[in-house]
C-alpha positions as CSV (number, residue, x, y, z in Angstrom):
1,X,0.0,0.0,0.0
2,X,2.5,2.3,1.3
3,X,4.6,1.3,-2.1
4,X,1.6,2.7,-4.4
5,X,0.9,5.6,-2.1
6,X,4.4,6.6,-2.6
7,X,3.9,6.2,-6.6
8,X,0.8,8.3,-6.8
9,X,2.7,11.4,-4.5
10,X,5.3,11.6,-6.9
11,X,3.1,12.0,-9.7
12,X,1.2,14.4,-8.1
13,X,3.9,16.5,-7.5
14,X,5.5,16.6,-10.9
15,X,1.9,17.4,-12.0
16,X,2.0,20.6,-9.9
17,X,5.1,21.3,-11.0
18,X,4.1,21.3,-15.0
19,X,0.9,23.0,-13.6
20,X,2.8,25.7,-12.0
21,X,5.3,26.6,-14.6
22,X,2.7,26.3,-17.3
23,X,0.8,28.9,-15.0
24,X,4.2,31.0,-14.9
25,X,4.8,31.4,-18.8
26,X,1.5,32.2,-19.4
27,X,0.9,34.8,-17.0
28,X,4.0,36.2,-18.6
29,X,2.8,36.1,-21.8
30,X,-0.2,37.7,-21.1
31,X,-0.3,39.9,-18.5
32,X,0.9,43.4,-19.0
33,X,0.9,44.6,-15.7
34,X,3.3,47.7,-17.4
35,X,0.4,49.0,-19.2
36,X,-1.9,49.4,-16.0
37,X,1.3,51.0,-13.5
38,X,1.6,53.6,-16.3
39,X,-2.2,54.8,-16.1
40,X,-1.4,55.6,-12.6
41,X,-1.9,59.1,-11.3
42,X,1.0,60.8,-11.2
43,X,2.2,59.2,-14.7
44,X,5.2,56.9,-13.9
45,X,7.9,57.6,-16.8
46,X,8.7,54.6,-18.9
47,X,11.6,54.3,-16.8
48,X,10.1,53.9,-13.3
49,X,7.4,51.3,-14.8
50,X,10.6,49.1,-16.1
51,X,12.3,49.9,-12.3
52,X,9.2,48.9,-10.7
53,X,9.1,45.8,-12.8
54,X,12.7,44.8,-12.3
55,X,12.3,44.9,-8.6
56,X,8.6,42.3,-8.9
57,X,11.1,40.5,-10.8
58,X,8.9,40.9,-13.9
59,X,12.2,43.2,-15.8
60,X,10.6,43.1,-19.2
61,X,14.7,43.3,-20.9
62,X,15.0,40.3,-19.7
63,X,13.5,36.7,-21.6
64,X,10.4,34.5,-19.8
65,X,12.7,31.3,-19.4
66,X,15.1,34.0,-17.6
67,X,12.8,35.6,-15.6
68,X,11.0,32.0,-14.7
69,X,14.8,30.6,-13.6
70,X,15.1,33.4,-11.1
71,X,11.6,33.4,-9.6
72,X,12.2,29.3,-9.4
73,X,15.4,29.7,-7.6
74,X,13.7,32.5,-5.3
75,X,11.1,30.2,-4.3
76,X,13.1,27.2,-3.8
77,X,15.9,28.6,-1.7
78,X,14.0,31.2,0.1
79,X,10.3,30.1,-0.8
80,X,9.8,33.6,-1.8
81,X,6.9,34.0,-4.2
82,X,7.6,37.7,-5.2
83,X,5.7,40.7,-4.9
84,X,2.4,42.3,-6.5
85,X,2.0,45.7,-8.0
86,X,1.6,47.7,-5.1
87,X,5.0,45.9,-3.5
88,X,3.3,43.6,-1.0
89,X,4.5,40.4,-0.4
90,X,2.8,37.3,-1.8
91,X,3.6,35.5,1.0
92,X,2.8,37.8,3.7
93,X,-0.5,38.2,1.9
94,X,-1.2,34.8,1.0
95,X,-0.6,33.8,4.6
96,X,-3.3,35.8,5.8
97,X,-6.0,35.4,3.3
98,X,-5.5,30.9,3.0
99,X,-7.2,30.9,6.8
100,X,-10.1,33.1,5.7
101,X,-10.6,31.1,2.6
102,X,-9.7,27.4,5.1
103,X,-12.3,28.9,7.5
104,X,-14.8,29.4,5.4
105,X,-14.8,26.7,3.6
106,X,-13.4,23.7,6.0
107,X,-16.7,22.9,7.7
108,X,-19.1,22.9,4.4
109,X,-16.5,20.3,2.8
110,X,-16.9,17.6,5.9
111,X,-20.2,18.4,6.1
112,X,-20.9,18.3,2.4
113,X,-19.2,14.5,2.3
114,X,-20.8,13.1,5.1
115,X,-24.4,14.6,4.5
116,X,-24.3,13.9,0.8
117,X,-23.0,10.0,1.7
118,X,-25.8,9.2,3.8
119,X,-28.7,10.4,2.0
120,X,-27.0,8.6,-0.7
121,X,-27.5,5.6,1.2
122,X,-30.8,5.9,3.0
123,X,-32.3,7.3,-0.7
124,X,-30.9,3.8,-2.5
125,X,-31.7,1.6,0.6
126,X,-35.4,3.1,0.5
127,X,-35.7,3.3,-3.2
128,X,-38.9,5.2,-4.5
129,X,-40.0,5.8,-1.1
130,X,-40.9,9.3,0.3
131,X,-37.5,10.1,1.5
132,X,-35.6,8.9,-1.7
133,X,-38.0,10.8,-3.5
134,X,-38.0,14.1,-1.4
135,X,-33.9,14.0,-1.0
136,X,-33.1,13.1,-4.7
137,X,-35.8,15.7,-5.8
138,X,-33.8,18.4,-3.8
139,X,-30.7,17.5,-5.1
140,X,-31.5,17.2,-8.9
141,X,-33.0,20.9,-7.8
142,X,-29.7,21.9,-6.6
143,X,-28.0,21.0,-9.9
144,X,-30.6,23.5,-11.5
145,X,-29.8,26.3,-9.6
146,X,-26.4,28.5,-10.3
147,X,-23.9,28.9,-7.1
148,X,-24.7,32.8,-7.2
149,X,-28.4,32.4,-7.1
150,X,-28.5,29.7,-4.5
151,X,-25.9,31.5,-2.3
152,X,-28.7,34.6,-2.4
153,X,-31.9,32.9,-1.6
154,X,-29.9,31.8,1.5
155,X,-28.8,35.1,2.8
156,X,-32.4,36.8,1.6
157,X,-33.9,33.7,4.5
158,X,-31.1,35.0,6.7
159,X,-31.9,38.2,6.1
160,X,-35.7,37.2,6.7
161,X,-35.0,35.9,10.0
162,X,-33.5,39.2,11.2
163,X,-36.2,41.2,10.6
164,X,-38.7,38.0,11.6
165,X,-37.1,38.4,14.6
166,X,-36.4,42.1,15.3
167,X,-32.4,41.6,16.1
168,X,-29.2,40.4,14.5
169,X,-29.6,37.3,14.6
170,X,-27.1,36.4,11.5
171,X,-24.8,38.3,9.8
172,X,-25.0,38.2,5.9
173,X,-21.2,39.7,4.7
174,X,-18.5,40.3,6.0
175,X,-15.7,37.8,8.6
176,X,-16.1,39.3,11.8
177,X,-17.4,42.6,13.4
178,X,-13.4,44.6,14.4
179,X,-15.3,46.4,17.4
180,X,-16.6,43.2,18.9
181,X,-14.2,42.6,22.3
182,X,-14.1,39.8,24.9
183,X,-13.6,35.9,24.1
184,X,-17.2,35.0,24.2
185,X,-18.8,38.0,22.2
186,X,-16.5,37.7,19.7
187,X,-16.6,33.8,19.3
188,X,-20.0,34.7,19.2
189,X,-19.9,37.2,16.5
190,X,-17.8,34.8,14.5
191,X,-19.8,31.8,14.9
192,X,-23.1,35.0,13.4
193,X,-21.1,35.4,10.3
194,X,-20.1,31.4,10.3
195,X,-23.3,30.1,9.8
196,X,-25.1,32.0,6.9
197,X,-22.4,31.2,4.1
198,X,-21.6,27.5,5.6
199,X,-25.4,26.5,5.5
200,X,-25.1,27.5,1.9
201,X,-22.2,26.1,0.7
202,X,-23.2,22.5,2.4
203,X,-27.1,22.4,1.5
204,X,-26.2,23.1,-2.3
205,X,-23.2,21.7,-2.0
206,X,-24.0,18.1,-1.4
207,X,-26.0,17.0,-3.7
208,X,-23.4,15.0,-6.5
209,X,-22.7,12.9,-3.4
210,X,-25.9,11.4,-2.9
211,X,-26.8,11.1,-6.4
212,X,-23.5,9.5,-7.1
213,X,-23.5,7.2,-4.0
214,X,-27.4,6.5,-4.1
215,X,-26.9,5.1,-8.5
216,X,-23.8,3.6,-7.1
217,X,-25.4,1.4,-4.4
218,X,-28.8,0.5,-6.5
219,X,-26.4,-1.2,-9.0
220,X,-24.3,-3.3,-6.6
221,X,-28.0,-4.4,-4.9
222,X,-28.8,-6.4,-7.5
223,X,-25.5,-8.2,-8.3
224,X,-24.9,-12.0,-7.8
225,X,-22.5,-11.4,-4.5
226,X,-25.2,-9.0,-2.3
227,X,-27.5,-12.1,-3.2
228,X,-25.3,-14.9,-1.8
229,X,-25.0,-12.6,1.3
230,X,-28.5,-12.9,2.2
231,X,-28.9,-16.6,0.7
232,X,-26.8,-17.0,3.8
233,X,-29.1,-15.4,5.6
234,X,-28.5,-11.8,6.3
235,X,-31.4,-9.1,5.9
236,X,-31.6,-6.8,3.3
237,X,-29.4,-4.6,5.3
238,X,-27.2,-6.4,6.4
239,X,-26.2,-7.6,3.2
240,X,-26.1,-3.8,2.0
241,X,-24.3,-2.4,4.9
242,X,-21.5,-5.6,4.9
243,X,-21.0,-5.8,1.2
244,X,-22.8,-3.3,-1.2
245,X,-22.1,-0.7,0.8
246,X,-18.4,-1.0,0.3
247,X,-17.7,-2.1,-3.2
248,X,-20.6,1.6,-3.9
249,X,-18.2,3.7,-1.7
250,X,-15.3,3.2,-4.5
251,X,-16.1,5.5,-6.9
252,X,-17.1,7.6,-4.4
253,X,-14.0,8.0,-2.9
254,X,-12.2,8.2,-5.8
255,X,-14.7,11.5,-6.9
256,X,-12.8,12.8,-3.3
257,X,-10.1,13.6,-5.1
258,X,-12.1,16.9,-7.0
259,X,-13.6,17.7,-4.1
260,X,-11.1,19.9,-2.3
261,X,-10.4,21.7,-5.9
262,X,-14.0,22.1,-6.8
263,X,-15.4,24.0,-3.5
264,X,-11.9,25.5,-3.8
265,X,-12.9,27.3,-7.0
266,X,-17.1,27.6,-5.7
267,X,-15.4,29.7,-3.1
268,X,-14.8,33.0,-5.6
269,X,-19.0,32.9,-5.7
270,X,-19.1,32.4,-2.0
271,X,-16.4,34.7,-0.8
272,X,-17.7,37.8,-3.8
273,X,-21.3,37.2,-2.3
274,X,-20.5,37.0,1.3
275,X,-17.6,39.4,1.2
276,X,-14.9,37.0,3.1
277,X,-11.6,38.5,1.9
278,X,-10.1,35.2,0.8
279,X,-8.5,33.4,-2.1
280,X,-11.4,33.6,-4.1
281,X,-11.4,37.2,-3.7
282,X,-7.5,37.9,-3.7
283,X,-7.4,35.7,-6.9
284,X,-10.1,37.6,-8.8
285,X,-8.3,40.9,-7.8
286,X,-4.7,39.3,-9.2
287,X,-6.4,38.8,-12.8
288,X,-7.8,42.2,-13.1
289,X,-4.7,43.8,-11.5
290,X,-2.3,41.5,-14.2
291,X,-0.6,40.1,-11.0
292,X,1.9,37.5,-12.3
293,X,3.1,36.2,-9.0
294,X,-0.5,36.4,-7.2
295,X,-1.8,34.2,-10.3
296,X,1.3,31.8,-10.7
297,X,1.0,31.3,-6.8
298,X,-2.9,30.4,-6.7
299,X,-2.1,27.8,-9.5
300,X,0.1,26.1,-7.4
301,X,-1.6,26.3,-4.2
302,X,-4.7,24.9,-6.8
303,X,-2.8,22.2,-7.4
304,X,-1.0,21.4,-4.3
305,X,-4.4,21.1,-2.7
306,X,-6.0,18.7,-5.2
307,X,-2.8,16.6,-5.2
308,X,-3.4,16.6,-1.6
309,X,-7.3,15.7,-2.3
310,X,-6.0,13.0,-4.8
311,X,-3.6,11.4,-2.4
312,X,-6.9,10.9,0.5
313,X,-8.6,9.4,-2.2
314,X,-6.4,7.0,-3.3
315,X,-5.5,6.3,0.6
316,X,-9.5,5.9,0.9
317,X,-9.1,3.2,-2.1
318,X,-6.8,1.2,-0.3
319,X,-8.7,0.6,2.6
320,X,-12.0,-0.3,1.1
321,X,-10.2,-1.9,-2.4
322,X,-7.9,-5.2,-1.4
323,X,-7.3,-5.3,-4.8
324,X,-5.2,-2.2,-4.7
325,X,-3.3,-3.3,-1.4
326,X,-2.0,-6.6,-3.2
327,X,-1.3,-5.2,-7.2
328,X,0.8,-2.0,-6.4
């Protein structure tokens, strides 16, 4: 196992690698973050834009392979992801902004797995039955709806539940009230602004799960082996929980691996319509801004986290696949 898990981390890592620099060259390609420092007010000279570039490590004299060999080198000896436009540090930045976007989204990815798993289950184990029928409905709804729209109707019921009940009750935007003080008020306060975007990103959010794990169980029912489980005897759930339950959860937990990644890029919708100052946000900014560094170092955090998803999922494959265990 270990043997195969080793295997898959190295190719995950060379492909954030090729991700990365593919990320670099084309940023530096495109972006002409030049054009945008010399509409600045007072009018930089030619001169100072090229200074200014020089010092982001962007100096447009020099070629892209040279200008991607000494940003490389800066981040592998000093991990040093260079500057934006306005001189602040990615790092410094990035540091800040990754536990806004972790916050925000940490809760709603646990919560999306385990909710959308077990109405998977109890919609395929009660097939056509009220509950499969109300639970599958709601998620086939879910796929309907647009992230943006779905994140509103939840803050226009939060917002309805304010006035409903004549206080501030949740808050709709924003991370946390600044003039809040004291441990408990201010959990408090955090826990107001918490809820509101979690509750949306989790109801909407788990809906592929069941679907996927509720068609994935009805067609491992009916095979030959969930059959000579209960020819031996075992109820109908018995049989599914021992056996079918098992061999469903497979693909399931190989779908793991885009999970990190996809709510990773739903976050830009939640963060613009909540106004949590995160990635999302910070990456939106980068493009308009024709931030190289800002852009180069999202794709690699992009990929970094869904080598990271990747690697669970194939450690989740291990344990519920013997197959794996004994071939790699």
């Amino acid at each position: 196992m270990f043997k195969y898990l080793a295997k898959r981390a190295v190719t995950y890592v060379i492909m954030a690698y090729l991700a990365t620099t593919a990320a670099y060259f084309l940023a530096c390609s495109y972006f002409r973050p030049g054009n945008l420092m010399l509409d600045r007010t007072p009018r930089p000279t030619p001169e100072q834009v090229q200074h200014s570039l020089a010092t982001l490590g962007l100096d447009p004299t020099k070629s892209v392979p040279q200008r991607y060999w000494e940003w490389l080198k800066a981040v592998v000896l000093h991990w040093d992801w260079g500057r934006s436009p306005d001189s602040t540090f990615v790092n410094v930045e990035f540091a800040h902004r990754v536990w806004i976007s972790f916050a925000l989204q940490i809760v709603s990815i646990v919560l999306t797995l385990i909710i959308g798993i077990v109405l998977g289950v109890i919609s395929a184990a009660r097939q056509y039955s009220v509950a499969d029928r109300v639970i599958t409905g709601w998620s086939y709804l879910t796929y309907i709806l647009p992230a943006p729209v779905a994140y509103l109707l939840v803050q226009l019921g939060a917002v309805a539940i304010n006035q409903a009940s004549g206080s501030q009750v949740f808050f709709v935007t924003g991370t946390y009230d600044p003039t809040v003080v004291g441990l408990w008020p201010r959990a408090l306060d955090l826990a107001k602004h918490y809820v509101v975007p979690t509750v949306a990103m989790t109801i909407f959010g788990w809906a592929g799960y069941q679907v996927g794990q509720r068609q994935y169980l009805l067609d491992n029912i009916a095979t030959d082996f969930v059959r000579t489980a209960r020819a031996t005897g075992l109820t109908r759930s018995q049989a599914i929980r021992r056996h079918a339950l098992r061999v469903s959860f497979i693909p399931v937990a190989q779908s793991i691996a885009f999970t990190i990644p996809a709510v990773f890029t739903g976050s830009f919708f939640a963060e613009s319509i909540f106004n949590w100052q995160g990635l999302g946000m910070w990456s939106i900014s980068a493009i308009g801004k024709q931030d190289v560094n800002v852009a180069v170092a999202m794709v690699a955090y992009g990929a970094v986290v869904f080598a990271i998803g990747a690697l669970l999922a194939d450690f989740s494959i291990t344990l519920v696949d013997p197959r794996v265990r004994f071939t790699s």
